[in-house]
C-alpha positions in Angstrom: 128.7 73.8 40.9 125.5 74.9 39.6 125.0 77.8 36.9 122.3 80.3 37.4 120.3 81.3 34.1 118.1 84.0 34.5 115.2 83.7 31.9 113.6 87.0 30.6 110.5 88.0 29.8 110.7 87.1 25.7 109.0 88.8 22.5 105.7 87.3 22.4 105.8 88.6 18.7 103.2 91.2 17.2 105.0 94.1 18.1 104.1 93.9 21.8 106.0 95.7 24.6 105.0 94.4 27.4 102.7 91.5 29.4 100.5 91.1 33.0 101.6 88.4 34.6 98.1 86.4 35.5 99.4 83.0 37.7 102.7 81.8 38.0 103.0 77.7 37.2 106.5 77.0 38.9 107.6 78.1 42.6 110.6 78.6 43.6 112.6 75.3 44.7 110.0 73.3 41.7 112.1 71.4 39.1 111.3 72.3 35.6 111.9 70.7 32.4 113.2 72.4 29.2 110.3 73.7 27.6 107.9 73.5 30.3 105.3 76.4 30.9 106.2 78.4 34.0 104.0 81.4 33.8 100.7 82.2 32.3 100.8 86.0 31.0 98.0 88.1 29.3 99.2 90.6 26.5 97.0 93.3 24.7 96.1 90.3 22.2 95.7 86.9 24.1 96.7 85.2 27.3 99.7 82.7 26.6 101.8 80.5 28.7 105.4 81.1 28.5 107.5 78.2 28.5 111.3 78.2 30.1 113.9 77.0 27.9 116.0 76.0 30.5 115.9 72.6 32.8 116.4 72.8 36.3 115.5 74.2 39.8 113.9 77.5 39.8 115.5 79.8 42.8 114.0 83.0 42.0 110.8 84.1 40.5 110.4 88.1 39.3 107.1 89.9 39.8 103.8 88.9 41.8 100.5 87.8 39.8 99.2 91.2 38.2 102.2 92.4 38.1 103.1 94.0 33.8 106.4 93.5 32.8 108.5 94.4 29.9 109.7 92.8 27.2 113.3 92.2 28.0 112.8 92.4 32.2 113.6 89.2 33.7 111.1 86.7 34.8 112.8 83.5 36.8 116.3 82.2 37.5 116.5 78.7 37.0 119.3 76.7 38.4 121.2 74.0 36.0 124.3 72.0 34.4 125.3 70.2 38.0 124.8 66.8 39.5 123.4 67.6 42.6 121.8 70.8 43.2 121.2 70.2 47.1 119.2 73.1 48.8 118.9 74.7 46.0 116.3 77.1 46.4 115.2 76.0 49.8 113.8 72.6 49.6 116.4 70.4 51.3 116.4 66.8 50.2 113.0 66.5 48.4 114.4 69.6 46.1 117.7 67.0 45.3 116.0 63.8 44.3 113.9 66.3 41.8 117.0 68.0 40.9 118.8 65.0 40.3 116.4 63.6 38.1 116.5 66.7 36.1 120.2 67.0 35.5 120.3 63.5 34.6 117.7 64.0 31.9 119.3 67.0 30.7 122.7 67.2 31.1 125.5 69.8 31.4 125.5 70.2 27.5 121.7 70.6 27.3 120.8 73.3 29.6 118.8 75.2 27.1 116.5 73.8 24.2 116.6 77.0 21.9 112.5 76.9 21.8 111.8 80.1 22.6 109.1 82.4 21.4 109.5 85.3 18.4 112.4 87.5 18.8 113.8 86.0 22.1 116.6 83.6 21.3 119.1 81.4 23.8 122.1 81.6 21.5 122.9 85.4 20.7 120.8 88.3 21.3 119.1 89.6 18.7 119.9 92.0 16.0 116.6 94.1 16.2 118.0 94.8 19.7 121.5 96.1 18.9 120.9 99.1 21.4 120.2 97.0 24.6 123.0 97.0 26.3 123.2 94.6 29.6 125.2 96.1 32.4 125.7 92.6 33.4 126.2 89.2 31.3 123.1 88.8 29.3 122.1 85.1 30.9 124.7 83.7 33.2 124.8 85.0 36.8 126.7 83.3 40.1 124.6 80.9 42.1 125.4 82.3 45.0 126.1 85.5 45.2 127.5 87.0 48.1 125.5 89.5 50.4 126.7 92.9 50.0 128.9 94.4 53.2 127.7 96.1 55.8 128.5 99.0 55.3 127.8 102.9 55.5 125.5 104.0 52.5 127.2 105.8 50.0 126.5 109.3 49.1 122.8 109.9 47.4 124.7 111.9 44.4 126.6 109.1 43.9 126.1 107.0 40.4 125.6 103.3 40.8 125.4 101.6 37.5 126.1 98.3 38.9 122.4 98.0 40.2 120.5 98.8 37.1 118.2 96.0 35.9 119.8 93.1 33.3 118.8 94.5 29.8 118.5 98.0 30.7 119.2 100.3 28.6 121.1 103.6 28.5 119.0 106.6 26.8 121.0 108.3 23.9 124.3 107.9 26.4 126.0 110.2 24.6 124.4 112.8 25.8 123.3 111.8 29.5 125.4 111.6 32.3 125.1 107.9 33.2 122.3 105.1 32.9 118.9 105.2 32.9 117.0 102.0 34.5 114.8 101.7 31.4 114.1 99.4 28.9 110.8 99.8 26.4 111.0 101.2 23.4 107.6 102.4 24.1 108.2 104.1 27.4 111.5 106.0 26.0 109.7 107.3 23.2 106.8 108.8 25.3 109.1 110.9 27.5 111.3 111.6 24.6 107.6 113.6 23.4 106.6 115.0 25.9 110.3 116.1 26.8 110.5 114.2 30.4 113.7 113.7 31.7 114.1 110.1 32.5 117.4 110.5 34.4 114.5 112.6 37.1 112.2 109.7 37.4 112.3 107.1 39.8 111.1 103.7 38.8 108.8 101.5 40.0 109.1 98.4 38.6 111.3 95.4 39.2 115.3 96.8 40.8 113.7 100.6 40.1 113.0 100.0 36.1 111.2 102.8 34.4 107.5 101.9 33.4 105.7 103.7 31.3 103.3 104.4 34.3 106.0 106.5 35.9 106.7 108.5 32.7 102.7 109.5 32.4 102.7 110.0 36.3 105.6 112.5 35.7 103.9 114.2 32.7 100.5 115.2 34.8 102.7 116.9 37.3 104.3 118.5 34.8 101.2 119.6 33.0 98.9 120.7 36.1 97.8 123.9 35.8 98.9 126.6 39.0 95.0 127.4 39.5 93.5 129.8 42.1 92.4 127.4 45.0 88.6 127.3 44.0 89.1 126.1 40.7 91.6 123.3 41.9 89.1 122.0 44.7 86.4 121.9 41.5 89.1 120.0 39.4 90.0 117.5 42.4 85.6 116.7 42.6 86.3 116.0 38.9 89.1 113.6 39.2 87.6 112.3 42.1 86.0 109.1 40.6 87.2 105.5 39.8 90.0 105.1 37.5 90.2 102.1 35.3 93.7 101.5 33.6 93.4 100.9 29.7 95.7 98.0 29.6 95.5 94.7 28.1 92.6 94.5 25.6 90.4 97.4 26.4 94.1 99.4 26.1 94.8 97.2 22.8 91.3 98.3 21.3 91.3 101.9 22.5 94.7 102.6 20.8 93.6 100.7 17.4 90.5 102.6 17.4 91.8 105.9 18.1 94.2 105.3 15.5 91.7 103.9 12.8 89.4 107.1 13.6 92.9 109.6 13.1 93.9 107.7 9.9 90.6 106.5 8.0 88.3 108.8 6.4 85.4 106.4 6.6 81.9 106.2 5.2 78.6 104.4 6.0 76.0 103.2 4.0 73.7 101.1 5.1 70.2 99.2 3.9 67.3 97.2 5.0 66.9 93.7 3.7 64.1 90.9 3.5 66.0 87.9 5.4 63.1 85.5 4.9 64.1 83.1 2.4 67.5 83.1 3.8 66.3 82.1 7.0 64.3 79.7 5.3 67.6 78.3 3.4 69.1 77.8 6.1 66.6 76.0 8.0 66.5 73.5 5.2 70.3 72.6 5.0 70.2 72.0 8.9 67.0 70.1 8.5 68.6 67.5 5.6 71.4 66.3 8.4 74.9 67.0 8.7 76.8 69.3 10.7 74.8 72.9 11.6 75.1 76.2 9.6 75.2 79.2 11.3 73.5 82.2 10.1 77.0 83.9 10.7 79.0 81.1 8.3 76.2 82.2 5.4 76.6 85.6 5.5 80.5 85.0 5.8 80.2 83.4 2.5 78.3 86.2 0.9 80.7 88.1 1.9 83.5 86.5 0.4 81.7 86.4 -3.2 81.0 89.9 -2.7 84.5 90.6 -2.3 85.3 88.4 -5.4 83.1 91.1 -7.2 84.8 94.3 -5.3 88.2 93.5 -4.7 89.5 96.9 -4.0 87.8 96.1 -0.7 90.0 93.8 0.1 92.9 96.0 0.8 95.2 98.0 3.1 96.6 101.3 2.6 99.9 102.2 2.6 100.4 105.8 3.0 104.4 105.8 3.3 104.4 104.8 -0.3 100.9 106.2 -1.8 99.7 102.9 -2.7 96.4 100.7 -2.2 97.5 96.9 -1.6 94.8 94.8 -2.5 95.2 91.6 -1.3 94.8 87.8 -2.8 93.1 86.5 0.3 90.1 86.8 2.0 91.2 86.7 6.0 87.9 87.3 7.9 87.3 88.9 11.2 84.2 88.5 12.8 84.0 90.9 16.7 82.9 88.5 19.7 82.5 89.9 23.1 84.0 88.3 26.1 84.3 88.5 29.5 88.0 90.3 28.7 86.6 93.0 26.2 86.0 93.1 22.7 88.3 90.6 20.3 88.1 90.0 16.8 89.1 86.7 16.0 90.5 85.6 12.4 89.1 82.9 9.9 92.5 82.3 7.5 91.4 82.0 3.8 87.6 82.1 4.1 86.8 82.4 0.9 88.0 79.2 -0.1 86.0 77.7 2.7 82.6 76.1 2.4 79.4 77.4 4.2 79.6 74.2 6.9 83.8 74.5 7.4 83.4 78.3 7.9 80.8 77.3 10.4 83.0 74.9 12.2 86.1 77.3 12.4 83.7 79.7 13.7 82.7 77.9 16.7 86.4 76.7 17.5 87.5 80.1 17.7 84.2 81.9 19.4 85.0 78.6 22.4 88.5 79.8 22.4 87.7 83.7 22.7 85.5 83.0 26.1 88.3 80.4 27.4 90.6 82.9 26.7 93.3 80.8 25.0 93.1 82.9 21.4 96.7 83.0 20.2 97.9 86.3 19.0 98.6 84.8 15.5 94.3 83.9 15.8 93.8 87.7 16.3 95.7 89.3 13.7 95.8 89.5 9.7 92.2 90.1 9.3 91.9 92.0 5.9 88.1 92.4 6.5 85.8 92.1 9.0 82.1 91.4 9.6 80.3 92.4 12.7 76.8 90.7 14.0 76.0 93.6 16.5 72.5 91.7 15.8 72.8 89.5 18.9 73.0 92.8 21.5 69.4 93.4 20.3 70.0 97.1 18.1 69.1 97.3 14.6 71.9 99.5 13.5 75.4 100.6 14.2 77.9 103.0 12.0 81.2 101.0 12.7 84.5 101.4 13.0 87.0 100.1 10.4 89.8 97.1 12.1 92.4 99.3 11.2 94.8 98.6 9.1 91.8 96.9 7.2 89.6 99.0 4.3 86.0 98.0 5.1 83.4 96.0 7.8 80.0 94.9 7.5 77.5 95.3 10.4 74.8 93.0 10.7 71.7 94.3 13.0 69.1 92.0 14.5 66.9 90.0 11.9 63.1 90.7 13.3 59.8 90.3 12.2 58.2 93.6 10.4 55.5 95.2 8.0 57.4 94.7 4.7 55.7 95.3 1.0 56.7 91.2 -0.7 55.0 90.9 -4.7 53.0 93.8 -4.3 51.4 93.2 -0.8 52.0 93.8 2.3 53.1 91.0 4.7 55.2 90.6 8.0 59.0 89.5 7.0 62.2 88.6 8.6 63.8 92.2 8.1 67.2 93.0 8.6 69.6 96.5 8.4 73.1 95.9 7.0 75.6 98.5 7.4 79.0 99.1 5.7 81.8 101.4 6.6 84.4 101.9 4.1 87.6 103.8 3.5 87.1 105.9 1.3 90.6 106.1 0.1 90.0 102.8 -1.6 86.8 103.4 -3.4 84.3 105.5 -3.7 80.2 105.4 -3.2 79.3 103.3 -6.0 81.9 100.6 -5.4 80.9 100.6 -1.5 77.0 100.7 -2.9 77.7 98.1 -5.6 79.2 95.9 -3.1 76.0 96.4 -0.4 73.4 95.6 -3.1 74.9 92.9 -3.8 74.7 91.7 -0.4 71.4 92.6 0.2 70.6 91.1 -2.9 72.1 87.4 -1.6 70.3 87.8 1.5 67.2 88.6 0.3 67.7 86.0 -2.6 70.1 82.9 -1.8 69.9 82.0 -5.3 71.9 84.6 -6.5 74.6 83.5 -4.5 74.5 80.4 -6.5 75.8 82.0 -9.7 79.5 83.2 -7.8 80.1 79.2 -6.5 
């Protein structure tokens, strides 16, 4: 007889809580193979496909495209470890040939490959998750379970543990009087601070689990104001327009903003540079042959030898313990737009990388931020980052550090202006640099030192020479 494993929704690493499904891969009655990838999901970091550890038929599938899940909730139940999985999920005899071939590649003793992503494991749960407790077994359900009797309801006030989602979790049981349907970290911490009584709520996600929607839901009615009935008509006009949820990315860089803007007392400096014999660098090494140089790889690599110069900018601060951590290795983040929002994507080691592989790296990553397959591990461990606001047309911008990082340099447009060169006035390439520091790390001169030298590169390429 076949074994139904139900596959959840694993840690996709990072710290993230939770993922949208965007298109399913696998229906239900479809064969999979172990390892194959079954559903496509977008976190707040990148869109990944998820694969399924088990082999077999799929006979249920959890959630409907746009649908967010959390960690933990489950996602498909896959049907395996038999011989002949006839009807199986509704197909008849096409879904047994399929099935057959399956179980005959797998076997009974290989119904899970252990391949799973970080934190979500087929052999024992793990230990970071000692508090889940599953009201049921934690993978292995009946095939066929049998339909529940028809019979009167029972009484609303009664308790029915037995339904609560696999995985769910009991809030601080000890104290409540039975289960609560809920299972992110996330959404348990937000009513625990705004003092919302889960028990009260009722959920809507998958088999009545708690979101966190229905927490924040449940904190506006508690915080709307008993106004005299003018006011309230004047608030509903307010309210009245389209609401965009900040999920995903444009929710991923709202909170890191908000929390670099809380935690970072930055600074700006900023200064206008002569970008004409850069420029004209540049066009010579693309003129000799080879593979291109993009203006973004060369002032990449001034940025690394600047860094070499100031490494106190190359750091994170840890407040917990009242320490600067500066750090060996240059990890550069460089902000592309996309159709998806803002993402800053992560060139590993730059400064041991040459002008023309920091320009290939560069371009792989920019292709894979507007195809939408950057990894989470491409979009995190920047310890600095340059920005090339440049290409939106604006001259200057007073960014905002990538927390937890210590400093970013903005690059405005490079444009043809009135600029005094050996004494004379001429009409040069002119472009504004601005840098944002922490000023926890440093102070002005450092940050000042560190743009000079810079402007200094750009303006000369020569000088540059003297750090390679």
């Amino acid at each position: 007889m076949a074994q139904v494993l139900e596959f959840k929704l694993p840690d996709l690493g990072e710290g993230l809580t939770e993922a949208e499904i965007v298109r399913w891969l696998v229906a239900v009655g479809d064969v999979v193979a172990i390892d194959q990838p079954v559903v496509e999901v977008e976190t707040a970091k990148a869109m990944v496909e998820v694969p399924c550890p088990y082999g077999g038929v799929v006979t249920a599938r959890f959630g409907e495209e746009g649908t967010e899940l959390p960690v933990g909730a489950p996602l498909l139940t896959v049907a395996v470890g038999a011989a002949d999985l006839t009807g199986v999920g509704g197909n008849g005899s096409s879904g047994s040939s399929r099935t057959a071939e399956a179980a005959g590649s797998a076997g009974a003793a290989e119904e899970s490959s252990g391949n799973v992503l970080v934190g979500y494991g087929t052999g024992a749960p793990a230990a970071r998750r000692r508090r889940i407790r599953p009201a049921g077994p934690l993978v292995s359900v009946p095939a066929a379970p049998a339909p529940a009797p028809k019979s009167a309801p029972a009484p609303a006030a009664a308790p029915a543990p037995e339904r609560r989602p696999v995985g769910a979790v009991a809030v601080d049981e000890a104290a409540q009087s039975g289960p609560v349907p809920v299972i992110s970290p996330l959404v348990r911490r937000l009513a625990r601070e705004h003092d919302v009584d889960l028990r009260t709520l009722t959920g809507s996600g998958p088999d009545g689990l708690i979101l966190r929607a229905d927490v924040e839901r449940a904190m506006r009615a508690a915080e709307a104001p008993a106004a005299p009935a003018p006011v309230a008509a004047a608030a509903t006009a307010v309210t009245r327009g389209e609401r965009i949820p900040l999920r995903g990315v444009r929710g991923a860089v709202a909170d890191k903003l908000s929390r670099s803007r809380r935690e970072i007392p930055d600074a700006t400096c900023w200064v206008d540079a002569d970008a004409t014999e850069l420029m004209a660098a540049r066009a010579s090494m693309n003129a000799a042959g080879g593979p291109k140089i993009s203006l973004l790889a060369l002032l990449a690599r001034i940025c690394t030898a600047a860094l070499a110069r100031h490494p106190e900018l190359n750091s994170t601060v840890d407040m917990d313990a009242r320490e600067i951590v500066r750090l060996p290795e240059v990890h550069l983040g460089f902000a592309a737009q996309t159709e998806r929002g803002l993402v800053v994507p992560v060139v590993r080691n730059a400064h041991s990388r040459s002008a023309e592989s920091l320009s290939a790296e560069f371009a792989r990553l920019t292709e894979a931020a507007r195809q939408g397959t950057l990894t989470p591990a491409d979009l995190t461990g920047g310890t600095f980052t340059l920005n090339n606001y440049g290409v939106f047309g604006v001259d200057g911008s007073t960014p905002i550090i990538n927390h937890p990082e210590a400093a970013m340099l903005g690059v405005g447009r490079i444009v043809p202006k009135p600029w005094v060169h050996q004494g004379e006035l001429a009409v040069r390439q002119v472009v504004q640099l601005s840098f944002t520091f922490d000023h926890r790390v440093c102070d002005g001169g450092t940050a000042g030192g560190f743009l000079r030298y810079v402007a200094d590169c750009v303006e000369h390429p020569s000088v540059l020479l003297r750090s390679l």
